[in-house]
N, C-alpha and C positions, 0 to 999 in steps of 0.2 A: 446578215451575210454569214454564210458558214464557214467552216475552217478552208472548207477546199475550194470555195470561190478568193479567201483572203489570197489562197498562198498562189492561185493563180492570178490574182491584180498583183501581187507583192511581185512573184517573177516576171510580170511582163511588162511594171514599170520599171524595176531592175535591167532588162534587157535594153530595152528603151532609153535608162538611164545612160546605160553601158557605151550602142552607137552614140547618143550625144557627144559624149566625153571625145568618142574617139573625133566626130565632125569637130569638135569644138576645137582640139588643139592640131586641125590641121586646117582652118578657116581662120580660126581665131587667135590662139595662144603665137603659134610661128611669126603668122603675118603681121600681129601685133607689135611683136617681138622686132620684126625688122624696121619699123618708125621707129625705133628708138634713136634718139639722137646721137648715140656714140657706143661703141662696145661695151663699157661697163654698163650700160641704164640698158643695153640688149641683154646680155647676160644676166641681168638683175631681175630683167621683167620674164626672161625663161626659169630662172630659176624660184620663182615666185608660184608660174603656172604649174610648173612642177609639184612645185610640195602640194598643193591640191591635188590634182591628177593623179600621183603615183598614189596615195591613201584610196581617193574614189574607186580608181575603177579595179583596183584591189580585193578591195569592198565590194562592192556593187558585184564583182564577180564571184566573191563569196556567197553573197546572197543567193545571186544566180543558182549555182550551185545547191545548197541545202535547201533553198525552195524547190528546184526541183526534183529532188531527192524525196524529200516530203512529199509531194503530190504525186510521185510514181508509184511510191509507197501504198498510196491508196486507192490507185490506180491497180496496181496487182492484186490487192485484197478485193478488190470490183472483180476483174477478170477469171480467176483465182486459175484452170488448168489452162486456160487459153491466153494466157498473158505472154506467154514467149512464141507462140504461136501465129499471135496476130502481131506482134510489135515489136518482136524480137530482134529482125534483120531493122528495122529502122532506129531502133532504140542504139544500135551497135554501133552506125553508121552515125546518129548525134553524138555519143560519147567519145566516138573518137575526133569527129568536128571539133569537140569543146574539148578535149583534152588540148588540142592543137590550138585553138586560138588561146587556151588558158597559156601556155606553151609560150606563145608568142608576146601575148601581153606582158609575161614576166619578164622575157627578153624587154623588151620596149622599156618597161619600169626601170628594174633593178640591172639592165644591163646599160643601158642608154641614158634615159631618162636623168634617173638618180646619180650618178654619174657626174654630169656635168656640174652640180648643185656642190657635190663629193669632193669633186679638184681646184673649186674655186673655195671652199676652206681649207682645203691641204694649201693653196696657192697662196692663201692668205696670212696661216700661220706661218709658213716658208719652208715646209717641207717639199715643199716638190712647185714646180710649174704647171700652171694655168693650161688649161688647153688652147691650142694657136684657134686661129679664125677658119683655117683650112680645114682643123679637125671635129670643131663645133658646128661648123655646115656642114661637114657628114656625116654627123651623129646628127643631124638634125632632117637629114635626107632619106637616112635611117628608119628613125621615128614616123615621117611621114610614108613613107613607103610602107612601112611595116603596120600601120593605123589603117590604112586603106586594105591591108590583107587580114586583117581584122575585122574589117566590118564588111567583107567579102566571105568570111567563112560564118558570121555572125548571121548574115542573110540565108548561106546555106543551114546551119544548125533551126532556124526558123523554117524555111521551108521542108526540112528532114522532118520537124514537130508536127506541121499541117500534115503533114502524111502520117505520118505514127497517129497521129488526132482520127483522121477519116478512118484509119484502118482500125481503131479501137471504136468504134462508134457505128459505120458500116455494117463491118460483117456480124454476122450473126455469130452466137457462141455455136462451140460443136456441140457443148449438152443438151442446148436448146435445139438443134440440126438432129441430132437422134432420137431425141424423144418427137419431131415432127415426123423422120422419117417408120418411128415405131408406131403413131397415132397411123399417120397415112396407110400403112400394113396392115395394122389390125381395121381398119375401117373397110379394107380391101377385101381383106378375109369374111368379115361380115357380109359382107354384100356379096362374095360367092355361094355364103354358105345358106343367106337365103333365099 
């Protein structure tokens, strides 16, 4: 396997990785969360799912990230004048996707997420109170609404990729285009001139 087959299995079980997470703690981790037999072993079993989740898809979006960075990379050295040309407008169009859902994941994390994990040790040592039930179910409304717009923009930055994919693969380069259209001239002029 070569480097630039790795770094493309490495980003697309990355991404893969990525939706899971997001399906997992809106199937999974929540609903889980609400069998608990009483608010503390609720809050206990969210905040448990949490400290996984908030590292993973952190992570996982880090990856995301420098792998495909890497393989762009080598990607523009393939293309070399035709690289902004062919995949310019699409390329602009994913980074700002993924700025956006990176965006929003961080909210989810570090503004929600982690959070809740947050005030039940301030709560604990006694600086401060606990969050009531009314405000952990909206921070939990939050999280799941915003996990679904996640993996709504997650689908878009994939389908942006198929397209930048075809359009770097497709068309033909223009060096390759001019030198066809200089062969076909001079073959033109031959066959005038005999």
């Amino acid at each position: 396997m070569s480097g630039g087959e790795f770094l493309m299995w490495l980003h697309l079980c990355a991404m893969a990785s990525y939706v899971g997470a997001q399906f997992a703690v809106i199937y999974m981790l929540i609903p889980a969360a609400e069998t608990a037999p009483n608010e503390p072993a609720r809050r206990a079993s969210l905040i448990a799912g949490f400290k996984f989740y908030n590292p993973f898809t952190i992570g996982v979006l880090g990856i995301i990230v420098i792998s495909g960075a890497m393989r762009l990379t080598d990607l523009k050295a393939s293309m070399k004048f035709d690289y902004f040309a062919r995949i310019g407008s699409a390329l602009e169009l994913k980074l700002l996707l993924a700025f956006v859902l990176i965006f929003i994941q961080t909210y989810i994390t570090f503004g929600l997420a982690f959070r809740i994990g947050r005030q039940e040790e301030v709560a604990a040592h006694g600086d401060g109170e606990a969050f009531t039930v009314e405000q952990l179910n909206s921070m939990l409304r939050r999280i799941r609404a915003m996990a679904w717009v996640t993996i709504l923009l997650a689908a878009a930055v994939i389908w942006v990729s198929l397209t930048m994919v075809s359009r770097a693969v497709d068309e033909p380069a223009t060096a390759s285009r001019i030198s066809s259209a200089r062969a076909e001239a001079t073959m033109l002029a031959t066959r005038v001139m005999t």
